[in-house]
N, C-alpha and C positions, 0 to 999 in steps of 0.2 A: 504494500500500500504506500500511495503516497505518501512523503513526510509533509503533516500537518492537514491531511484528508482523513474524517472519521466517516465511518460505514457504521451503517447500527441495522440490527436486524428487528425487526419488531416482530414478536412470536404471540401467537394467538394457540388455541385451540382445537382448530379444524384441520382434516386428517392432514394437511400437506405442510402441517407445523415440524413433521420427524426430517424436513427436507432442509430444515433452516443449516444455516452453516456454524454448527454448534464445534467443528473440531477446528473452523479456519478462525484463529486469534487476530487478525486483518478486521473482524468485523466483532462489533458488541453485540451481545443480547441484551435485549431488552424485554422484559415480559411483564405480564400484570395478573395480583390475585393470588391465591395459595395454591393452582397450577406453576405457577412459575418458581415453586421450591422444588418440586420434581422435575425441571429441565434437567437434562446433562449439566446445559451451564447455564447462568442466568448471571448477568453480570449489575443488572440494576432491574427491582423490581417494583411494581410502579402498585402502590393501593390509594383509590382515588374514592373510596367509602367513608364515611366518617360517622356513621351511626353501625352499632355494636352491643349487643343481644350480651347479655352475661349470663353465657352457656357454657358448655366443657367446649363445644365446638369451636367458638370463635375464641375464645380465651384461649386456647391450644396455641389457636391463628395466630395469633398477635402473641402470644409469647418466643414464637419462632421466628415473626420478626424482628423484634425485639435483641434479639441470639443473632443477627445477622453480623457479619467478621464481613470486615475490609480483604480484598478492596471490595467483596460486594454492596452495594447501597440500596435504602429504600426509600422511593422517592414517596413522599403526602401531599393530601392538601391541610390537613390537622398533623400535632407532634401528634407521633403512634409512642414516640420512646426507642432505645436503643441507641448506642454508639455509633450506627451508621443512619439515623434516618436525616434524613431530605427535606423538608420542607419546602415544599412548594411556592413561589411566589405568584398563586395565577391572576391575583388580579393584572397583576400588569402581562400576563399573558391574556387575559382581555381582553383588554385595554388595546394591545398590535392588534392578534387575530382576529377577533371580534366573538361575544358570549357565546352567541348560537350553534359555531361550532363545535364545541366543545362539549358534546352529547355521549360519548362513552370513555372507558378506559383510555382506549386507543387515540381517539382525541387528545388527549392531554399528552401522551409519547408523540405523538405528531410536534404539536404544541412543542412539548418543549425541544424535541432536535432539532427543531425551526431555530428555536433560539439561540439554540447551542452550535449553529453554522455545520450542522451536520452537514456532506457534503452528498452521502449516497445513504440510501434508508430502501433496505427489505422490510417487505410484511409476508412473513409467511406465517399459515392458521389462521387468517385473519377475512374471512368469508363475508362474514355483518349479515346473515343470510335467515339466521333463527325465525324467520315466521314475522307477523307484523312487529315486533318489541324492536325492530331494527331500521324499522321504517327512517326514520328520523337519525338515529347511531349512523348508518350507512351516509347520509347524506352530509354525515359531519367528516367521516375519513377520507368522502370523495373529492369533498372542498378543500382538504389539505393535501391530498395527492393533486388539485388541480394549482393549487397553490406552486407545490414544489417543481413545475415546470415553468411557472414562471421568475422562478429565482434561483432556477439552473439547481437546483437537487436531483440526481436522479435517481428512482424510483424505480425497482425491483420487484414483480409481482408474478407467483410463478403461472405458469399458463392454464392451470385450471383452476385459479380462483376466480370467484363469485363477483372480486373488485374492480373483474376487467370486464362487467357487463354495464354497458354506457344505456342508461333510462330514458327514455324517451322524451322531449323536450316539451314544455305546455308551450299549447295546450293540445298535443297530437295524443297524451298518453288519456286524455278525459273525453276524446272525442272517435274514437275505434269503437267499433262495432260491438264487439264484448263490452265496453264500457256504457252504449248505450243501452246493451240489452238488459245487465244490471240492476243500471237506474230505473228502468222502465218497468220491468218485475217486482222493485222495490216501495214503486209507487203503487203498484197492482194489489200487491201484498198487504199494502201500508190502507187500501178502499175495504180490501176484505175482512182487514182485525177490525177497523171499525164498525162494519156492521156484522161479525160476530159476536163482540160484543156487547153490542144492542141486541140481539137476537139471546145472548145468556145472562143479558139483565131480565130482557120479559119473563125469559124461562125462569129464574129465580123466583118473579114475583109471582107468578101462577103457583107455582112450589110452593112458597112463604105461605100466599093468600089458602090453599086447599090446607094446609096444613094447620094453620092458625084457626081455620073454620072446624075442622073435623077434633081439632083439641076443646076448643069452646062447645062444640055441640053433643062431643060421643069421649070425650075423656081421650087416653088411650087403646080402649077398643075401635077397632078398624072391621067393617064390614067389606065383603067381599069385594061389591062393584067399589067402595072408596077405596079399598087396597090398589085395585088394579088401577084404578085410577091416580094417586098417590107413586107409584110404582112408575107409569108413563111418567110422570110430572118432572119426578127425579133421575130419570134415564134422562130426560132432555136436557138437563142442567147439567149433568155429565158428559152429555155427548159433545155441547156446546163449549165446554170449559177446556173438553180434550181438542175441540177444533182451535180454540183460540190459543192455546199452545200449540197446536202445530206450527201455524199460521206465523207465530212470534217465534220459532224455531225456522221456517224457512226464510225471516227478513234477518233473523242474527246472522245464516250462513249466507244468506246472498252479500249483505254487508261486510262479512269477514272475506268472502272471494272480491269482494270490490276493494277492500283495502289489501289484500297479497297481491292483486292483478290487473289492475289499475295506478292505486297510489304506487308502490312499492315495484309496480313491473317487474312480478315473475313472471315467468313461463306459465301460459296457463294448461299443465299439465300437471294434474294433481299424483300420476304415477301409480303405481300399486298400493293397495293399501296395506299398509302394517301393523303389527302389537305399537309399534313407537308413535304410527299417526295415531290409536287408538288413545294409547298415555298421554301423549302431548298433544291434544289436534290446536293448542294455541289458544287465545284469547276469545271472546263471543260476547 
């Protein structure tokens, strides 16, 4: 490496983190979170959280930062403690960059190699891909990838990451065809729960009203024709309640595929489904 040229590698999680150049000393790691105690090597580790649960869990965490030995460091934005931590200065990383960037981990190791005149920066493991929670994360590491070409850093990103998928510009990503079809289902959806739920307030109040009559007039005994009658009443109230849940079950998923495939432009290819879509299907 050049004399007075630093490389930093910023290491994420995602599968093509094992590829970073953890044995070439030419380039730093940098990682973030209690992943980045189990690299190979981790040369500076970034925890950007400052609220802290007093559990065996994160008390663990934080006493093994705490344990970090020179020369590795641990960068904050709060003291954590320990002989190597960092404190952050972000205000004035702010104040250059500007707030809005500044949306996950990775943001802030952007941030700061910026400042530190890094001259070449990898990200490998670093996708921003998780499902909607990245919406907004992703558009803050793309601003500082777009940043670093314009002040000559170059920029390392291996060829199957998630970071080299460029979004479609507004208003072209609001105005395609799946984006109309969406909204226009959403508003479909949006006429129907309305009057489902007119149609299982009536039914309630026929319910309420037979019910309240046959208590005032026969106690708890129930004759035959009131049974069945009573019986219809609340079948309708159920069937209604079950429709208006559906109903509010298919404008959550229409809306969760409009913010993955639309806002966010994934692929809209939901893939096979698995135990893991099953466990995580994401936010609703």
């Amino acid at each position: 490496m050049t004399a007075g040229k630093r490389q930093v590698a910023i290491v994420g999680t995602s599968p093509s983190w094992k590829d970073a150049p953890f044995e070439n000393h030419d380039w730093e790691i940098w990682s973030c979170n209690a992943p980045a105690l189990d690299l190979p090597r981790c040369d500076r580790i970034f925890e950007i959280h400052r609220r802290w649960w007093d559990n065996e869990q994160d008390n663990r965490y934080l006493k093994k930062l705490r344990a970090v030995k020179a020369p590795q460091k641990v960068y904050s934005i709060i003291p954590i403690g320990g002989t190597e931590n960092v404190v952050m200065d972000r205000t004035a990383l702010f104040e250059k960059y500007g707030v809005t960037w500044f949306s996950s981990s990775f943001g802030y190791m952007l941030g700061q190699a910026f400042d530190e005149k890094v001259s070449k920066i990898g990200l490998w493991g670093v996708d921003m891909e998780s499902r909607e929670e990245y919406v907004v994360q992703q558009a803050g590491v793309r601003h500082f990838i777009d940043i670093a070409k314009l002040v000559g850093v170059e920029i390392v990103i291996p060829d199957d990451s998630m970071l080299r998928r460029q979004p479609a510009p507004y208003p072209d990503r609001f105005e395609t065809v799946q984006a109309l079809v969406f909204e226009r289902r959403a508003q479909r959806i949006h006429k129907l729960i309305e009057d489902a739920e007119d149609n299982l307030e009536n039914a309630k109040r026929w319910f309420y009203r037979h019910e309240g009559r046959i208590a005032s007039e026969k106690g708890d005994e129930l004759g035959d024709e009131e049974g069945k009658v009573h019986y219809k009443l609340e079948r309708r109230v159920l069937r209604w309640t079950a429709t208006v849940g559906r109903l509010k079950g298919g404008l959550w998923a229409t809306q969760h595929y409009k913010r993955l495939f639309v806002w966010n432009i994934l692929d809209p290819d939901p893939g096979d489904e698995t135990d893991a879509d099953i466990e995580d299907c994401g936010p609703v």
